[in-house]
C-alpha positions in Angstrom: 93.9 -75.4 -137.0 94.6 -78.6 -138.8 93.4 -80.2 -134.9 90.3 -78.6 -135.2 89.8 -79.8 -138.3 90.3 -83.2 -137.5 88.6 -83.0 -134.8 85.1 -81.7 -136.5 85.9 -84.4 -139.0 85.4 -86.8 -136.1 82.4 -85.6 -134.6 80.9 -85.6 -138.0 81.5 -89.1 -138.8 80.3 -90.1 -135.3 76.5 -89.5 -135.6 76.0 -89.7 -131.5 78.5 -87.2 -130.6 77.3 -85.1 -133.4 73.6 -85.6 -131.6 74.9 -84.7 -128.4 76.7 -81.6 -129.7 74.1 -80.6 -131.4 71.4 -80.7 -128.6 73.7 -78.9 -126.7 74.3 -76.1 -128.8 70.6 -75.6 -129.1 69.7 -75.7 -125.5 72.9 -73.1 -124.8 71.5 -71.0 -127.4 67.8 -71.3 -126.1 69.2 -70.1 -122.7 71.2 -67.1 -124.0 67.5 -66.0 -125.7 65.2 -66.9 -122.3 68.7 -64.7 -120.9 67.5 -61.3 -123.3 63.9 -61.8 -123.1 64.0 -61.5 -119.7 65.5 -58.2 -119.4 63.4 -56.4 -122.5 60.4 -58.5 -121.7 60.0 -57.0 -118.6 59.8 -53.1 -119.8 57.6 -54.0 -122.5 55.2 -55.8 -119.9 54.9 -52.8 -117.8 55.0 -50.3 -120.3 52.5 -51.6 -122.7 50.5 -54.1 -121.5 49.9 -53.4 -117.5 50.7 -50.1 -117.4 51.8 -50.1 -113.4 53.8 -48.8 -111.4 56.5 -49.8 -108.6 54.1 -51.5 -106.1 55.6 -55.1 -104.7 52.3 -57.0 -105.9 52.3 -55.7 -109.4 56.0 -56.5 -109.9 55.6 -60.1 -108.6 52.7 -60.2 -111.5 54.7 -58.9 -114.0 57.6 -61.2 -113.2 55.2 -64.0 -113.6 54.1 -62.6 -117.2 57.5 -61.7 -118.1 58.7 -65.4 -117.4 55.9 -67.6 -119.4 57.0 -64.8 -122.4 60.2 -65.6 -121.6 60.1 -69.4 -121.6 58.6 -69.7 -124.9 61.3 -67.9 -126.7 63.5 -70.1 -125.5 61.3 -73.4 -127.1 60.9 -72.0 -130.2 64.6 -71.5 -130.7 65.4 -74.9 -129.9 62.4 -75.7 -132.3 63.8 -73.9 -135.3 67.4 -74.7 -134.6 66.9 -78.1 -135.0 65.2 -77.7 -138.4 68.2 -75.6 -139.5 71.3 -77.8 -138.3 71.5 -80.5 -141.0 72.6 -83.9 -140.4 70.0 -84.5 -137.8 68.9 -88.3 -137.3 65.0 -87.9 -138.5 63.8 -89.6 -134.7 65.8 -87.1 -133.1 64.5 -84.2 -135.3 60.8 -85.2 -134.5 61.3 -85.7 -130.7 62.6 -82.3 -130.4 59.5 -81.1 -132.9 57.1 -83.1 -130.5 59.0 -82.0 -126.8 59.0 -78.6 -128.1 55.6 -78.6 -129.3 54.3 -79.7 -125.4 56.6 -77.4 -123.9 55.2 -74.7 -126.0 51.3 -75.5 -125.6 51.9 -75.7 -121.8 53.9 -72.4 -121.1 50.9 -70.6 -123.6 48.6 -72.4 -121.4 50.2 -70.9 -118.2 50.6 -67.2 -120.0 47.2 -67.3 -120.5 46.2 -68.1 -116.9 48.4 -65.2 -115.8 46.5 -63.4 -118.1 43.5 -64.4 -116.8 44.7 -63.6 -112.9 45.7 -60.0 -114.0 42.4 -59.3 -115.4 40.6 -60.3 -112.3 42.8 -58.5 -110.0 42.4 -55.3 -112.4 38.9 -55.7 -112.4 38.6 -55.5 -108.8 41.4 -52.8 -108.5 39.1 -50.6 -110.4 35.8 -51.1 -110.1 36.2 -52.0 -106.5 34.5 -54.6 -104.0 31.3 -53.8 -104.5 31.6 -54.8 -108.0 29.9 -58.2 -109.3 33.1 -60.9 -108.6 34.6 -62.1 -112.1 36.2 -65.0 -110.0 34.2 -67.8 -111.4 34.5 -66.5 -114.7 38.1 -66.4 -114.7 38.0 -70.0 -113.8 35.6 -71.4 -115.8 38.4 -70.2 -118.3 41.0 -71.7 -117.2 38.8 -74.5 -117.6 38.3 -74.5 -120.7 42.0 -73.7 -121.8 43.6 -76.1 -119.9 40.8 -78.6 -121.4 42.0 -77.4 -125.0 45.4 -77.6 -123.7 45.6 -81.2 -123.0 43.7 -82.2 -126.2 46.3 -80.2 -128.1 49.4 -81.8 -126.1 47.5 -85.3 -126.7 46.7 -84.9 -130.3 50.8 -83.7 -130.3 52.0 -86.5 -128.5 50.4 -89.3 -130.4 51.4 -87.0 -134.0 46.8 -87.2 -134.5 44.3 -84.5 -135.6 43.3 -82.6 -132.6 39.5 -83.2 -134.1 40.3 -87.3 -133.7 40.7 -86.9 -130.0 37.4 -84.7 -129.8 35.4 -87.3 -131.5 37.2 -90.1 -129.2 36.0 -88.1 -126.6 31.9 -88.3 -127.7 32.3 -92.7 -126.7 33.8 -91.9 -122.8 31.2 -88.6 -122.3 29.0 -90.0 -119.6 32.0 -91.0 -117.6 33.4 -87.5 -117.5 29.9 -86.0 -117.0 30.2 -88.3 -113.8 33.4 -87.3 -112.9 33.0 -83.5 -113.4 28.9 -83.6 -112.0 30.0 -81.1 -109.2 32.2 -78.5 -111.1 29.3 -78.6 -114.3 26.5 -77.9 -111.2 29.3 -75.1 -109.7 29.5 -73.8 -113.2 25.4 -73.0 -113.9 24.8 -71.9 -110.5 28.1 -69.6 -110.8 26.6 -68.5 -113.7 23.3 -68.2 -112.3 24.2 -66.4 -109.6 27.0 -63.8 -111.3 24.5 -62.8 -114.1 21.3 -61.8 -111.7 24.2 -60.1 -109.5 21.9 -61.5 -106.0 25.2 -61.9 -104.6 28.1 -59.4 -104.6 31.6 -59.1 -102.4 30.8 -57.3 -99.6 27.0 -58.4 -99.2 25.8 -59.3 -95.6 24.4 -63.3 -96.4 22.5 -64.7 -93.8 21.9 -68.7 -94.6 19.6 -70.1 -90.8 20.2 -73.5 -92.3 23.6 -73.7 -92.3 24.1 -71.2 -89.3 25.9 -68.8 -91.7 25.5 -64.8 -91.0 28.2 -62.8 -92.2 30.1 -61.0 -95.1 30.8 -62.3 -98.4 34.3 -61.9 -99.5 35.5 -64.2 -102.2 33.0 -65.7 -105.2 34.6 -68.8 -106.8 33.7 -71.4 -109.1 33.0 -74.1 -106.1 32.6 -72.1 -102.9 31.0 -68.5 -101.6 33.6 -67.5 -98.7 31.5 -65.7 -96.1 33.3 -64.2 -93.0 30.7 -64.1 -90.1 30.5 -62.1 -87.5 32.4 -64.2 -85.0 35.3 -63.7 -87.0 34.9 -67.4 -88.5 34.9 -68.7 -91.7 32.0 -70.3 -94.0 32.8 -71.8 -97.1 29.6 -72.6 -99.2 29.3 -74.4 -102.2 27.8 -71.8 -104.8 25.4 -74.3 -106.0 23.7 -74.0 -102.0 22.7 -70.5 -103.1 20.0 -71.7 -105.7 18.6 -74.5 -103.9 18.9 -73.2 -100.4 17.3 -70.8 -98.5 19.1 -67.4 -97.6 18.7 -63.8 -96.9 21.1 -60.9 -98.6 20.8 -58.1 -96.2 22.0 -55.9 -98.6 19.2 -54.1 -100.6 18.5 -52.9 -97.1 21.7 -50.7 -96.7 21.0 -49.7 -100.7 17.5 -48.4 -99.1 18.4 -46.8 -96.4 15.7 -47.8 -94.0 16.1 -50.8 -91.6 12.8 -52.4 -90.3 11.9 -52.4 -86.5 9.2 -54.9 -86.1 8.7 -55.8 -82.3 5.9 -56.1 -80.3 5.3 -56.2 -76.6 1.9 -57.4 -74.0 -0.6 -54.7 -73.0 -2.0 -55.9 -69.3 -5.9 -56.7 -71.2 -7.4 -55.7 -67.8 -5.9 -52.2 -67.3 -7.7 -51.3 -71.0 -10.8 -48.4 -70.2 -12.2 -45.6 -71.7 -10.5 -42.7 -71.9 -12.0 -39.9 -68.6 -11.6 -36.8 -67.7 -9.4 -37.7 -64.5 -7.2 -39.3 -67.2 -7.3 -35.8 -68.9 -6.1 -33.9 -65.6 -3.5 -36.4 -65.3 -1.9 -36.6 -69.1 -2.2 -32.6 -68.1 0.2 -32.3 -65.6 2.4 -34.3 -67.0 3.1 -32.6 -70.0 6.7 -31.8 -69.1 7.4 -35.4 -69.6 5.7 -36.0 -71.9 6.8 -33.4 -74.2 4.6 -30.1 -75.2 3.6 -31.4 -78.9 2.3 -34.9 -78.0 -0.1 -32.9 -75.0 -0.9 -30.9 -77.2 -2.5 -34.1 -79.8 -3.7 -35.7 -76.4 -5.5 -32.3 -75.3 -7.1 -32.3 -78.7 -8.4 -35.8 -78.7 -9.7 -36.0 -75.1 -12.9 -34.7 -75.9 -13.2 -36.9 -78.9 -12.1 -39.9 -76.4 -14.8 -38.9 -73.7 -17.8 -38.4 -76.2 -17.0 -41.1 -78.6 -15.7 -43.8 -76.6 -12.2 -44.3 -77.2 -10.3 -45.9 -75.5 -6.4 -45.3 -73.3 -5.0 -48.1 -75.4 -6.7 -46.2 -78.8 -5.2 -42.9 -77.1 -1.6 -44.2 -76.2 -1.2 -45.9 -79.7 -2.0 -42.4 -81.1 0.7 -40.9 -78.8 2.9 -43.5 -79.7 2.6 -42.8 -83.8 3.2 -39.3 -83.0 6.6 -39.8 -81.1 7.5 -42.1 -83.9 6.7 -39.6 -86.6 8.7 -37.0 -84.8 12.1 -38.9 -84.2 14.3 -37.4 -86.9 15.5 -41.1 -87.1 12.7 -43.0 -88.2 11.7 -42.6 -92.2 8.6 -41.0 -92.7 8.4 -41.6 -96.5 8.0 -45.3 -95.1 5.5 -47.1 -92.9 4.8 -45.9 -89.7 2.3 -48.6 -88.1 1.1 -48.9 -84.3 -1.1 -51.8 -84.5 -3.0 -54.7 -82.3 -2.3 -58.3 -83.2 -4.3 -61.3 -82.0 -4.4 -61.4 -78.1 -2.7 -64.2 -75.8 -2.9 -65.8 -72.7 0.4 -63.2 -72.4 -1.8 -60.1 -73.1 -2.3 -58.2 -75.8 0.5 -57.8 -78.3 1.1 -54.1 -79.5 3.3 -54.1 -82.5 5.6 -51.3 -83.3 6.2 -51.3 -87.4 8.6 -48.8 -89.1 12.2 -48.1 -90.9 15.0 -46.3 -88.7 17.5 -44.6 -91.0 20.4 -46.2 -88.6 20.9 -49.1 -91.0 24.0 -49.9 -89.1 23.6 -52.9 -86.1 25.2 -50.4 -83.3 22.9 -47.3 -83.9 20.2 -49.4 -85.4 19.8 -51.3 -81.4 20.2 -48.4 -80.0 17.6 -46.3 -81.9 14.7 -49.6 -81.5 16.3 -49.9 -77.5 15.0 -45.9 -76.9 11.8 -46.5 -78.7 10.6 -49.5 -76.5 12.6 -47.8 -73.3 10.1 -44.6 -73.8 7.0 -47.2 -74.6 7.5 -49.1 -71.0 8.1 -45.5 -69.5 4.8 -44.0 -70.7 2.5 -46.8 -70.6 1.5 -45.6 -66.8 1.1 -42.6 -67.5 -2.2 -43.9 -69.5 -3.6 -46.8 -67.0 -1.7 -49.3 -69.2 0.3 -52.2 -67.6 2.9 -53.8 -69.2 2.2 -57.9 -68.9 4.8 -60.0 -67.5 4.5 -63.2 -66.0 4.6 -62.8 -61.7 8.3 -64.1 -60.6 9.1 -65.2 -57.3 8.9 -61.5 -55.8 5.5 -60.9 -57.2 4.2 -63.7 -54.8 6.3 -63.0 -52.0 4.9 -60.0 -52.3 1.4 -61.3 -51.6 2.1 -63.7 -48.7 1.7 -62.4 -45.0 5.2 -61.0 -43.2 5.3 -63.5 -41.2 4.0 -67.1 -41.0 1.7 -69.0 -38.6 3.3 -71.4 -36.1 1.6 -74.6 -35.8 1.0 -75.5 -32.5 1.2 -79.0 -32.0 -0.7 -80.4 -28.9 2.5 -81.8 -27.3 
């Protein structure tokens, strides 16, 4: 006993070994307390504050929260140790005061951020992908805590009024304006673009400029990550959405009516007036045709013959009616067979309506029987399709067999 004794007299008397001992009796008692935090920390996370259950990705999240908790216990232990142990040099006590003050901005910094990640990850747990993207929100603030964070660990490390470095800041303005031009034009046109909700996760973006036609699936602060359809990967900055031209395909599927708008060349000299022989024809062959459309055709014949109209006007009638029949083509939309300006091709007949099969698969398949049936039917009216003569057209012209020249030799 009377050792011991001695032997605290010692380490009393010798200021640096009393130091040392001291330092080391805070940081072992600032890891016993990071030690306990740990385990209670951990319930209390889950139970109060997330409320999850035992998936891997939600534990890894609350063993992130549950060690920024647990590593500011530890800090301010040391801090309040070292204001309790007397005989503390004064320089010692204030670097402790100052390292623990860092240590603790920076881990409330990266609780916060955590924070921050949960809430985005919970936001699009439960409101799903269709819901706007909080993304850039989330990091505009980490932004703007990290910014406060190293104004606060500045103002601590130089022992200054955190409202001394904010007005110190006013004189170098323009040079962070210069270096932070591109995250301040990401941060109004993430704005800009999250608040009108034009863009969502999940949208179909097509951008012709940049060759981009795909699905959006992440919204961040800088870029728009679009997945296209040849299973590559676009990154866009956000800031191309305001200024650049693009299409979001979207409303459409909200609709449900996707647009066929195709047109194809009426031969300009098979067009006639509608005759009687024409009649007898479109007659018998009303079993191809189908029994409703010979019946509109029978009851517009005689209108055709004594008022002039015409096998185009008559087909373009027959065609409306198939169209308004097809249980896949929206009614409650337009339905328009129309003429457009001819060309040295022919004469463009344009098909304009809405197919219910918003999907690409059933939506080509739907327009491919439309314009299948439109070739197949034309003949049955007079009407030739246009189409430029290829090399079989003219061979078809030319005699079988070609005269021999006879030379005189």
């Amino acid at each position: 006993m009377q050792d011991l004794l001695s032997l605290w007299h010692w380490v009393l008397n010798n200021p640096v070994t009393y130091s040392l001992l001291a330092v080391t009796l805070m940081l072992v008692a600032g890891f016993i307390s990071s030690v306990i935090c740990k385990f209670f920390l951990l319930s209390i996370v889950r139970r109060f504050i997330l409320h999850t259950n035992s998936q891997r990705d939600t534990q890894k999240k609350d063993l992130r929260i549950t060690r920024r908790l647990a590593n500011i216990i530890p800090v301010v232990t040391v801090y309040f140790l070292s204001q309790l142990i007397p005989g503390l040099s004064d320089g010692l006590v204030e670097a402790i005061r100052t390292l623990c003050g860092v240590l603790f901005i920076v881990n409330i910094t990266m609780l916060i951020n955590e924070l921050l990640d949960t809430t985005k990850d919970v936001y699009a747990r439960k409101h799903g992908s269709k819901a706007g993207s909080i993304k850039g929100y989330v990091q505009i603030g980490k932004i703007v805590v990290s910014s406060i964070a190293t104004i606060l660990v500045i103002a601590t490390l130089s022992n200054k009024s955190p409202g001394i470095i904010i007005s110190s800041l006013g004189a170098i303005a323009a040079v962070l304006m210069l270096v932070f031009q591109h995250t301040l034009i990401s941060l109004v046109a993430n704005i800009q673009v999250s608040s009108s909700h034009v863009i969502q996760l999940g949208d179909w973006i097509e951008m012709p400029v940049a060759n981009i036609s795909g699905e959006v699936t992440d919204i961040a602060l800088h870029t728009i990550t679009i997945r296209n359809w040849d299973n590559t990967l676009s990154q866009v900055p956000t800031k191309n959405f305001i200024t650049e031209t693009y299409t979001n395909w979207q409303p459409m599927f909200a609709s449900g009516g996707r647009r066929i708008k195709r047109s194809f060349f009426i031969d300009q000299s098979s067009i006639a007036f509608a005759t009687q022989a024409l009649a007898e024809d479109l007659e018998q062959q009303s079993s191809v045709i189908g029994d409703k459309i010979a019946d509109y055709i029978r009851q517009n014949l005689a209108l055709s013959v004594n008022h002039g109209i015409t096998n185009l006007g008559l087909y373009r009638g027959y065609i409306l009616s198939y169209l308004r029949q097809r249980e896949d083509i929206c009614n409650n939309m337009y339905v328009v067979v129309r003429q457009l300006s001819p060309t040295a091709e022919g004469l463009p007949i344009e098909i304009y309506c809405f197919t219910s099969n918003v999907f690409w698969n059933e939506y080509e398949e739907t327009q491919s029987q439309i314009f299948e049936f439109m070739y197949a039917t034309a003949g049955f009216f007079q009407l030739g399709i246009f189409q430029r003569p290829s090399g079989r057209d003219i061979k078809g012209y030319l005699p079988m067999e070609l005269p021999k020249v006879i030379s005189d030799e």
